[in-house]
N, C-alpha and C positions, 0 to 999 in steps of 0.2 A: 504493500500500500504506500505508505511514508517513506522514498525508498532518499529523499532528499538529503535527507541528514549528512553532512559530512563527517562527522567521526560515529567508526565500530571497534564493535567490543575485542580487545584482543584476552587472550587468558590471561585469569589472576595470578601475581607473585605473592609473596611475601615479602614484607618490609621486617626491618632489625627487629622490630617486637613480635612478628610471629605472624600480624593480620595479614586480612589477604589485601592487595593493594589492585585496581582496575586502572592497567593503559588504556587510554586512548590511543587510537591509532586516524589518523588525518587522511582522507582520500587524497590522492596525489595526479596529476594529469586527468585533471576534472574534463577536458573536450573529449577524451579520448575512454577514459571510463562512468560518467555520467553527461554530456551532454550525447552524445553518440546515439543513433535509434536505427537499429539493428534492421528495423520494417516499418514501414508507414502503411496505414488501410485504409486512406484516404481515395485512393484509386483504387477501391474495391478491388484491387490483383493484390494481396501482399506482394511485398518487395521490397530487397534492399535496394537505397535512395540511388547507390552508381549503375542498376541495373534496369533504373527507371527512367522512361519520358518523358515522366512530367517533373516538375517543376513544385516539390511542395518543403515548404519551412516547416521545420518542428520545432517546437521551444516545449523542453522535458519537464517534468514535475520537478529534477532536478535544479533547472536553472530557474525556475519561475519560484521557488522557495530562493537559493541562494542573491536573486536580482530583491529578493521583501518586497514582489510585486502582489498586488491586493487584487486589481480590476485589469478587464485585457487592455486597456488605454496605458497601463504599466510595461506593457508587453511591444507597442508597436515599435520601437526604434530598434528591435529586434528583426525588424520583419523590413527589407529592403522593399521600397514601395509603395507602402502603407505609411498613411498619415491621420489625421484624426479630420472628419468631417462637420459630426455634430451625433451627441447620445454618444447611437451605440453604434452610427454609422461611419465608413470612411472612404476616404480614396485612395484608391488603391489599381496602381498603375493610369493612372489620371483620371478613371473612371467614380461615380458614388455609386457605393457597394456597402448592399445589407443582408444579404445572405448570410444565415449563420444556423449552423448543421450541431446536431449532439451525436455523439455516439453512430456519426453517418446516416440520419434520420432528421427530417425539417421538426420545428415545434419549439419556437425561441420562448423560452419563459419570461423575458424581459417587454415584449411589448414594445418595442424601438424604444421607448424615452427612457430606459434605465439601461447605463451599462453593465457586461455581464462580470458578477463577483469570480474568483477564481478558487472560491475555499474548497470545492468538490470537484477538481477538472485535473487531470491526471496529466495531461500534454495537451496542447494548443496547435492542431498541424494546419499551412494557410495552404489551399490548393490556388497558383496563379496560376492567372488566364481561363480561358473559358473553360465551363465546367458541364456543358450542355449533355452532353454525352452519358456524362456519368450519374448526374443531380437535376435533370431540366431545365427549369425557366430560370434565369438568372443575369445578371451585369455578368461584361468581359472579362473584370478587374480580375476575379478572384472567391473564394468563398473561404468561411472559416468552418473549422470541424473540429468543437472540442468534443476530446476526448474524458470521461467522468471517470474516477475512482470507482472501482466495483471492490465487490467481496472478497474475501480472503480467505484461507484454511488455517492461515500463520498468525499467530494471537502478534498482535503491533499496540501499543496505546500510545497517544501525544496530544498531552494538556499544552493550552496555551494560553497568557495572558499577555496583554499591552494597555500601555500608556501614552497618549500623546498629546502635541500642541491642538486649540481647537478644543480643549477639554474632550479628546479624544479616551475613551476607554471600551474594554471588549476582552471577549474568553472564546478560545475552541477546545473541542474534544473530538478525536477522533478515533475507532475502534475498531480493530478486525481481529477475526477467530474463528473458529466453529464455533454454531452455537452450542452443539450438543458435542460430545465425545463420536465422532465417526458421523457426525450430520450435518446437514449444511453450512457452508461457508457466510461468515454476515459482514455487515460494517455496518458501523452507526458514526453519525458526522451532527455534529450540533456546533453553529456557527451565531454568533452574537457582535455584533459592533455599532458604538454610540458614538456620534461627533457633531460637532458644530461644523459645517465649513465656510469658507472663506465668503461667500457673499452673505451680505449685512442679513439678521434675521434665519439665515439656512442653517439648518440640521441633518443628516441624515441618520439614522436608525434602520438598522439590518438583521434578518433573523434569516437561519437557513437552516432547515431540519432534515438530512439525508442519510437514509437506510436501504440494507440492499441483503440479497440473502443468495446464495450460488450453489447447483445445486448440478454435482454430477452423476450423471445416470449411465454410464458408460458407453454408450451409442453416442451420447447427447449433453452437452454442457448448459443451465437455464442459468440464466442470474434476473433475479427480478426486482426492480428498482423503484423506489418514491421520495422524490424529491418536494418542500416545501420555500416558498420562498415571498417572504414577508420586507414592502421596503416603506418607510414612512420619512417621505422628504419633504421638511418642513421649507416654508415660502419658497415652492416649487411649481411649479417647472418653470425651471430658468431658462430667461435666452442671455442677451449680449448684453455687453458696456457701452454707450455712444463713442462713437469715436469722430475725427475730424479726417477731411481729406486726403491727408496723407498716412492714416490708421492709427494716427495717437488716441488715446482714451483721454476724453476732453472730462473726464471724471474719476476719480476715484476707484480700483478696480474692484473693489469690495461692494459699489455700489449694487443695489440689486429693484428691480421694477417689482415684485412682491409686497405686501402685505405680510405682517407677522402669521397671522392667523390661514395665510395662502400654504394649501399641499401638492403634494403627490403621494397619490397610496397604494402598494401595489400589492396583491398578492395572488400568487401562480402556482398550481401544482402541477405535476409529473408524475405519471406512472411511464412504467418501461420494462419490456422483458424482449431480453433478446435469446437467442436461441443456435447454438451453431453447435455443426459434428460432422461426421464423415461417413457416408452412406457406405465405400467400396475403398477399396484402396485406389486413391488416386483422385477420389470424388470427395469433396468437401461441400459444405454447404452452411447458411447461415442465414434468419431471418431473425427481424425487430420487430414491434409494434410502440407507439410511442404516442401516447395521449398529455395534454396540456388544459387546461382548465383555468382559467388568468381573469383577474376584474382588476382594472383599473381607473381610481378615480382622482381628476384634476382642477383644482380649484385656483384659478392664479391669477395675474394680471397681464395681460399682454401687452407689450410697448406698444404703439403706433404710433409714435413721431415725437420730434421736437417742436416744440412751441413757444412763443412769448407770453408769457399768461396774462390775461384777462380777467377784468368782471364782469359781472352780466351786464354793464354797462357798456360793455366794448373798450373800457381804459384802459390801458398796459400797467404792469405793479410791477414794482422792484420785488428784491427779497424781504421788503419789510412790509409787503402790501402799500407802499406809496406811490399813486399814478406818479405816469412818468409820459415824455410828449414821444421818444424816440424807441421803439420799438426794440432796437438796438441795445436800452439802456436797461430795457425790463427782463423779469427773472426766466430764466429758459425752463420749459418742462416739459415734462415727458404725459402725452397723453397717452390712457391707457383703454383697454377693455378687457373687462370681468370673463372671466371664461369657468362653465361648469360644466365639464368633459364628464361622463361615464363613458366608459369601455369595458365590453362584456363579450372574451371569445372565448372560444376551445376550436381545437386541433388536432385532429386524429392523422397519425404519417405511419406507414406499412412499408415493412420493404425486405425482399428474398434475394437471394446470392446463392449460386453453386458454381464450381470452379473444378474444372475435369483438366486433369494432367496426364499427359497422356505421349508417348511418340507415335508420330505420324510421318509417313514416309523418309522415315530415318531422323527425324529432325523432332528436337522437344517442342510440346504445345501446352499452353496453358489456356483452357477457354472459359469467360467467362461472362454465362447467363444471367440477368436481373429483371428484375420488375420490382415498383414501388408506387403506391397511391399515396395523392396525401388531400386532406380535403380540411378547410380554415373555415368560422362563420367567424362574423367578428361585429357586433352593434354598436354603435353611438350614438350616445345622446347629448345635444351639446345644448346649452342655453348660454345668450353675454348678451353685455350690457355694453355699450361703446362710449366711452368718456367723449369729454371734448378740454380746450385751454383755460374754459373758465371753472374759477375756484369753487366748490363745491355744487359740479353740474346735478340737477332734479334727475333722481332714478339711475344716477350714473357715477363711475370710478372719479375720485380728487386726480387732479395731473399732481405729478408727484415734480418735485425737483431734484436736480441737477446735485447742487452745492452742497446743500443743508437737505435731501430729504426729509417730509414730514411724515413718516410712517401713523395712520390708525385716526386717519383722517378719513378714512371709508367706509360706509355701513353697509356691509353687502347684502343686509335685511331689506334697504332701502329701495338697492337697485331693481328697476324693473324691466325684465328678463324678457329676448326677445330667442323661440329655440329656432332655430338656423335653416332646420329642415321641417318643420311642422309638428313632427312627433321625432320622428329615430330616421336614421340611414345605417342599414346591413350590407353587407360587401361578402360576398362569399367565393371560395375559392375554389376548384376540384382538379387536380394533377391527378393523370395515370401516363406510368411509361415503361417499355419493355427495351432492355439492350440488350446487344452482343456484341462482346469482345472475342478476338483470338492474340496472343501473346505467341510467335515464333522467334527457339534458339538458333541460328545455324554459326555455332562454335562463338565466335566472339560479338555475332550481331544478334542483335532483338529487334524483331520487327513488332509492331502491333496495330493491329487495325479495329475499328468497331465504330456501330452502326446503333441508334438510338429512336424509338418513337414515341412521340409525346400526343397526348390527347389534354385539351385543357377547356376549362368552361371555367367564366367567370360574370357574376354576377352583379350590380349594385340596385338594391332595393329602398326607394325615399317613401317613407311613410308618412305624406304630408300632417294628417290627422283627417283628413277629407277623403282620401285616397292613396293608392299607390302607384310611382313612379318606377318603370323595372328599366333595365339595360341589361343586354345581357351580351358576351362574347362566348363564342363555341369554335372550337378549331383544332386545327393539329399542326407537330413539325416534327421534321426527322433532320435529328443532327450526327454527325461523324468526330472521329478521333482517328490521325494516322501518327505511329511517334518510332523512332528508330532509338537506338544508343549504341554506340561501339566503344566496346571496353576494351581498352588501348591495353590497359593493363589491369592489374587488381585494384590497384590504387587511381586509377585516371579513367573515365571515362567521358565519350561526348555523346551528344543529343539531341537530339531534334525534335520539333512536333508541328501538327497542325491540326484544327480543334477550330471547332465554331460553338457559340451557343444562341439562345432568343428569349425576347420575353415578348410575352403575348401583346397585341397593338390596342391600340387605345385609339378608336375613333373611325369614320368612314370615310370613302371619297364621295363623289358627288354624284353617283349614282347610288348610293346608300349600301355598297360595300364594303367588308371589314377592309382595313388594310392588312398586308402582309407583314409578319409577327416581324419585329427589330433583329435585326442578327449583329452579332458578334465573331469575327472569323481572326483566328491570328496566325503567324508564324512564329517560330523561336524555333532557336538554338545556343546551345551552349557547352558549357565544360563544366564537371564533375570531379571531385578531387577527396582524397581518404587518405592521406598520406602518412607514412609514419606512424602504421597501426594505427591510425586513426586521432594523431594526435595534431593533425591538419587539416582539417574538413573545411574544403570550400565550392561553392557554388558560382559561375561566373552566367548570365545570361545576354543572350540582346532579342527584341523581340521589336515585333507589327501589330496590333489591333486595329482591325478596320471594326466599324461598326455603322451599317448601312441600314434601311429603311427608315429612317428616323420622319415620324411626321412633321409636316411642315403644312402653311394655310395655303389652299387654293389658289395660287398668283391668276387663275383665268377670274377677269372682270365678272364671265355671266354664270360661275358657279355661284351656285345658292350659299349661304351665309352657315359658316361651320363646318364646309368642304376641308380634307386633308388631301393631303396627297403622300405618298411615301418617298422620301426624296432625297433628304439630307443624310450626309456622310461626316461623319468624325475618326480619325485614324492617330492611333498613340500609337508611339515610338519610345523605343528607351533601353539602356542598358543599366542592368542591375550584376551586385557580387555581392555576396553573404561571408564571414569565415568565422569559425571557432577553431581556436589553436591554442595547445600548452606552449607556452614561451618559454619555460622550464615545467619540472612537475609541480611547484608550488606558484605557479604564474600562467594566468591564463585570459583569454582576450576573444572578445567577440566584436563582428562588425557587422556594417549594413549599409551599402551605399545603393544609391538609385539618381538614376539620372531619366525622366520623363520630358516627351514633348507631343503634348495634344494638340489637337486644331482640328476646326471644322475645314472637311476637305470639300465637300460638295454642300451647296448654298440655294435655293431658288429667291433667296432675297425676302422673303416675307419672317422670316427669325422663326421661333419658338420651339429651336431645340432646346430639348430642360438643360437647367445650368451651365449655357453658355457664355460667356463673360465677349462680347466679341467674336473671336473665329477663337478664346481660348474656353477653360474651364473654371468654375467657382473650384477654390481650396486644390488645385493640383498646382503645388509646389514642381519646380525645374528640377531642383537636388532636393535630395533626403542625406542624411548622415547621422549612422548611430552607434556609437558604442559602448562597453562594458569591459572591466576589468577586475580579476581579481588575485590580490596576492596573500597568500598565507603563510604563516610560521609556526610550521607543525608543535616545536618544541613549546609555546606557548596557548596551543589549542586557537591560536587566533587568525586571523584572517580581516584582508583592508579591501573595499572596491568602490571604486569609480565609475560612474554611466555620465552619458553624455548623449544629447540629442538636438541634432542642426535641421530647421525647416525653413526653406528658402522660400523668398515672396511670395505670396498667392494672391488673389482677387476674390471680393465676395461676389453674391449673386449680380449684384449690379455695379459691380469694378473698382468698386474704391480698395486700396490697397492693406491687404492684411502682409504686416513687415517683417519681414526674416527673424528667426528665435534660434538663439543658444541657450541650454540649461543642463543644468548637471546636478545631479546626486549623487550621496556617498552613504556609504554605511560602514560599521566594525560589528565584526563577528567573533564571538566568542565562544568556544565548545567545549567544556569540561562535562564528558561524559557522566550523566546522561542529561545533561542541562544545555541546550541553547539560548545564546542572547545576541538579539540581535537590536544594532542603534542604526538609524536610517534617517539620512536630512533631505530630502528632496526640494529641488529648487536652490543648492545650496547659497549661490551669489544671490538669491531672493530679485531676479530679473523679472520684471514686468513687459508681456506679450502677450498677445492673441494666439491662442490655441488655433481657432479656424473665424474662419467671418459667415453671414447669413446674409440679409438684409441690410440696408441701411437703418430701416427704424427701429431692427431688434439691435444691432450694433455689433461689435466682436465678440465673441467667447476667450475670458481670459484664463491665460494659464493661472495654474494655483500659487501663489505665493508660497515664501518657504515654510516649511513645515516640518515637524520631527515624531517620530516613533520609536518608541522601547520595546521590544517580545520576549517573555520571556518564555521557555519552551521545557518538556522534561519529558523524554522516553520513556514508556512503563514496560 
C-alpha cells in the first residue's frame, strides 16, 4: 500500500546494554528504485514504458509523498505540458482538457469546481495526445488516469498528523491487512483537513472516507471499493483578482468577491468493483463497473465588472461616500450577482478488456479487445440576483470594493431571485464503444495498430416551468491508433504514433444538420531512455495536433440566423523532454520542459472558436519548466529538496496579459524509523502571480502566497 516511505527496517542489534537497537536503512537511487514503473495500464496493453507508443507520464505514490504534494495542481510541473487552466481543469499541450479517468473508468467525483485530493490515489499516469481510441470523446491534449490505492493481504498502518500556516490542521489513517486470518484483503483510509486559505473570508474543510476489500478466488481476483468525499469551501467558488492591462492585480491578492456567509458544498460517493483473471493460458481479461452519486451546492457572488459607484441619484462617491464631479475621482467596485447553483448527478461507467497472447505466423501478438459504456445525468438548478454600481441596489448584491472591501453589506434574504431556466436544465450523456487492438513483435520492432467505434447520444433538457425544451444529438465515430517503437537497445528506444480523437459537435448547419463531430489527429515521435539500470529515465518528444471541424457562424449572408458550418482549424506544435535521474545515490533530480505553439490554422473570419485569444489560445503558455530535487544524508535519516516551477506569458479569454511566474518550494525531511517528519514552504520567495487568467470581469487567478506545513507520520 504505503510503499512511499523512505526508510526500512533492517535487523535488530544490540547496543553495550544488551537492548535491541532498530537501523534505519535510507533508500538510495530513488529514480531508479522508486520512481521507476515497471508497467503502465493506461493503454489498456500492459507495458513496459520503452516498449510503448505512447507517450504516458507516471508520477509514483512514491514521489507524490516525497514532493508533500496534497492536490494534483501539486503535481503538474511534473508533467511537461500541462499547466493549470482553472479548478480542476488544464492545458495541456495548448489545448483545455478535463478528462479525468479513475482506475481506467470515466466518473470524476469532483464535479469540475473542486480539485482532485490525492490522499487515496496510488500513481497519477497523464496519457498525451489523443486518446480516442482507447477512452472516446475527448480534447487532443491528453487525459488523466488516477490510479487509487486498493486492498492488501500485508497488514501496513500510517497515522498522520499536520500543522500549518492558514490555521491549517488535519489527521490521516490509513490500513491494510486481511480482515480475517486466510480472508479477504481490506484497507481503510480516513482523511481529514481544516484550513483557512489565502482569499479574505475562505476556508476549506475536507473529509474522505475510503475502504476497499480484495478478494481472491483463484480463477478471478474482485477488489471492491467505496469511496466518500465531503468538501465544504467557505466564501466559495472563487474566481479572479482585477487586474490592469498589463496583468498587474490593481488589488490586493487576498482580495476575494464572496461574502462571509458564501459556499461551496460538495459531497460524492463511489462505488467500484473491478474484476480481472485469466481464462486460458495466454488469455487475460478484466472488467470495472464504477458508479458516482455527487450533489453539489453553490452559493457565491459572481464579479461582473468594475465600476465607479453611485447612488441612486446617479452621483459618483468616493471611498467615504462623498459625491464627487469626476468619475475618475470616485471609488471603483466591483458589481456583482448572487448565484444559487444546485447540482444533482450520478454516473454509471462499465468497461471489459481481454488480451490474447499468442504467436502468429512466427511473430509475437498481443490482441486486445474492449468495450465500455458510460452514461452521466446531471440537473441544475440555478437562481441570481444581478447587482448593479449603486450602493445598496433593491432585491440585489452591494458592489463590493476594491480598497477597503465592505464585506456583510448583503442580505441575501433580500434579494429577489430570478431562476435562469424556469425550473431546472438536465444535460444527459450516453457513451458506448467497442475497440480492437493488435500489438506485433518482429524481434526489435513493435508494430500496433487499432480501430475504435463510438456511438454517442447526448441530451439537454430546459424545464421552463410551463414546459419542456429538449435538444438532443445522436451519432457515431470511429477512430484509429497506429504506433511503432524500435528498441535500439534495452536501454534506448524510439517511437512513433498517430492517433486521432472527437468530441461530439455542438450545433447544425443551415439545412438543420448535425455537424460532423470535432476531431483531433496528431503525429509524434520521439526517444525513450532507461539508462543505467534505470537510474536515467528520460523521455524526449516532438509532436503535431491538428484539430479540425471546429464550428464557426455561417459567413453566407442568406443562411438563416444560428447557421454553423464546420470549418475552423487549430494545429499545436511543440516539443517536450521529461527526466528523473540519480545524480549520485543520495541525489536525485526530476525535470519537465515543454515548448508549445498553437494557432488557429484555418479561419472563415466570422471567430467563435472556444478560447481563442486571436489566431492564439486562453492560458497556453510558449515554455513550461519544472523541477524537483532531492538530497539526503542517510547517516542522519534526513533528506533536503527543492521544486521549482516557470510558466511563460499567456492571455486570458479576451487577451489581456497573464505575466510569466517563477516559484519555488522547499521542504526537510526527516526519518527516524518508524517516524516521519516532514517541513514544506511553498511559494518560498512568497512571489505574487497569476496562476491562469479567465475573463476580464472575473480577473486572474492568483497563485497562493507562501505558506508552511508540518507532518508528522508513524508506521505501525
Amino acid at each position: 500500500m504505503l510503499s512511499g516511505a523512505a526508510a526500512q527496517e533492517a535487523p535488530s542489534e544490540e547496543n553495550e546494554d544488551g537492548e535491541a537497537r532498530q537501523e534505519t536503512i535510507i533508500v538510495t537511487g530513488r529514480a531508479a528504485e522508486l520512481y521507476r514503473v515497471n508497467e503502465t495500464s493506461t493503454g489498456k496493453l500492459p507495458a513496459e514504458p520503452l516498449s510503448s507508443s505512447l507517450n504516458i507520464a507516471v508520477i509514483t505514490d512514491e514521489l507524490i509523498e516525497d514532493q508533500g504534494a496534497r492536490t494534483s495542481q501539486d503535481l503538474y510541473r511534473n508533467l511537461s505540458g500541462v499547466t493549470v487552466f482553472s479548478y480542476a481543469g488544464v492545458t495541456a499541450r495548448g489545448f483545455r482538457q478535463e478528462e479525468i479517468f479513475f482506475d481506467g473508468l470515466r466518473g470524476d467525483p469532483y464535479a469540475g469546481f473542486s480539485v482532485p485530493q490525492l490522499f487515496n490515489v496510488e500513481r497519477l499516469e497523464f496519457l498525451k495526445g489523443p486518446a480516442g481510441m482507447l477512452y472516446g470523446p475527448g480534447a487532443p491534449g491528453g487525459l488523466f488516469n488516477y490510479i487509487t490505492k486498493k486492498p492488501s493481504e500485508e497488514f501496513d498502518a500510517l497515522g498522520s498528523v499536520m500543522i500549518g500556516s492558514e490555521a491549517r490542521y488535519g489527521a490521516s489513517l490509513e490500513m491494510t491487512g486481511a480482515v480475517t486470518e486466510g480472508g479477504p484483503a481490506g484497507r481503510l483510509g480516513l482523511f481529514y483537513e481544516d484550513q483557512n486559505t489565502p482569499r479574505r473570508n475562505a476556508g476549506s474543510e475536507i473529509f474522505i472516507g475510503d475502504a476497499g476489500l480484495g478478494f481472491d478466488f483463484g480463477f478471478a481476483d474482485l477488489t471492491l471499493q467505496v469511496s466518500h468525499y465531503d468538501q465544504d469551501l467557505a466564501a466559495n467558488r472563487l474566481r479572479g483578482v482585477p487586474v490592469d492591462e498589463l496583468g498587474n492585480f490593481i488589488t490586493d491578492r487576498r482580495w476575494n468577491h464572496n461574502e462571509p456567509d458564501d459556499f461551496l458544498r460538495l459531497s460524492s460517493t463511489v462505488y467500484q468493483a473491478q474484476l480481472d483473471g485469466e481464462l486460458l493460458d495466454g488469455l487475460t481479461w478484466d472488467a470495472g463497473i464504477r458508479f458516482n452519486d455527487r450533489e453539489e451546492t453553490q452559493q457565491y457572488h459572481e464579479p461582473r465588472g468594475l465600476f465607479p459607484r453611485q447612488d441612486a441619484s446617479g452621483n459618483f462617491l468616493d471611498p467615504d461616500r462623498n459625491i464627487v464631479a469626476n468619475p475618475a475621482d470616485a471609488e471603483t467596485v466591483m458589481v456583482r450577482e448572487y448565484r444559487d447553483q444546485l447540482r444533482d448527478g450520478e454516473s454509471l461507467s462499465v468497461g471489459a478488456n481481454a488480451v490474447w497472447s499468442a504467436e502468429i505466423g512466427g511473430f509475437a501478438n498481443r490482441i486486445l479487445f474492449g468495450t465500455d459504456y458510460y452514461t452521466d445525468e446531471d440537473t441544475l438548478f440555478y437562481d441570481r440576483a444581478r447587482g448593479d454600481n449603486v450602493s445598496r441596489p433593491a432585491g440585489a448584491p452591494n458592489p463590493l470594493g476594491l480598497a477597503e472591501p465592505a464585506y456583510g453589506n448583503s442580505d441575501r434574504s433580500t434579494y429577489v431571485l430570478t431562476n435562469v431556466f424556469g425550473n431546472s436544465r438536465t444535460t444527459e450523456q450516453t457513451r458506448f464503444g467497442a475497440y480492437l487492438l493488435d500489438e506485433i513483435t518482429f524481434g526489435r520492432l513493435i508494430l500496433t495498430g487499432g480501430l475504435r467505434f463510438d456511438q454517442f447520444e447526448d441530451s439537454q433538457i430546459i424545464d421552463t416551468g410551463a414546459g419542456l425544451l429538449v435538444e438532443e444529438v445522436d451519432d457515431e465515430a470511429v477512430t484509429y491508433r497506429l504506433g511503432a517503437v524500435y528498441r535500439v537497445s534495452d536501454e534506448i528506444s524510439l517511437y512513433g504514433q498517430a492517433a486521432d480523437s472527437f468530441v461530439p459537435p455542438a450545433g447544425t448547419d443551415r439545412d438543420g444538420n448535425l455537424l460532423d463531430p470535432v476531431r483531433g489527429d496528431i503525429l509524434e515521435g520521439g526517444v525513450k531512455l532507461g539508462l543505467m539500470d534505470g537510474r536515467v529515465q528520460a523521455t524526449g518528444a516532438i509532436y503535431q495536433i491538428k484539430r479540425t471541424n471546429l464550428a464557426q457562424t455561417d459567413p453566407d449572408p442568406d443562411a438563416p440566423p444560428g447557421a454553423l458550418v464546420a470549418f475552423g482549424e487549430v494545429t499545436s506544435e511543440g516539443f517536450e523532454a521529461d527526466l528523473a535521474a540519480d545524480i549520485t545515490e543520495d541525489w536525485v533530480v526530476t525535470a519537465a520542459y515543454a515548448y508549445n505553439d498553437t494557432r488557429i490554422t484555418a479561419d472563415n473570419g466570422t471567430g467563435g472558436i472556444r478560447n481563442a485569444v486571436g489566431d492564439r489560445f486562453a492560458n497556453a503558455p510558449e515554455h513550461q519548466f519544472g523541477f524537483w530535487t532531492r538530497y539526503q544524508i542517510p547517516r542522519y535519516q534526513l533528506a533536503f529538496a527543492l521544486g521549482g516551477d516557470y510558466v511563460d506569458v499567456r492571455r486570458n479569454f479576451e487577451g489581456t496579459k497573464v505575466r510569466p511566474y517563477t516559484v519555488f518550494d522547499a521542504s526537510i525531511i526527516w526519518e527516524p524509523e518508524p517516524y516521519r517528519f516532514l517541513l514544506r514552504v511553498d511559494n518560498v520567495l512568497d512571489e505574487e502571480y497569476a496562476a491562469s487568467g479567465f475573463l476580464d470581469r472575473t480577473g486572474h487567478f492568483p497563485g497562493e502566497p507562501v505558506s508552511v506545513f508540518l507532518e508528522a507520520s508513524r508506521r505501525f
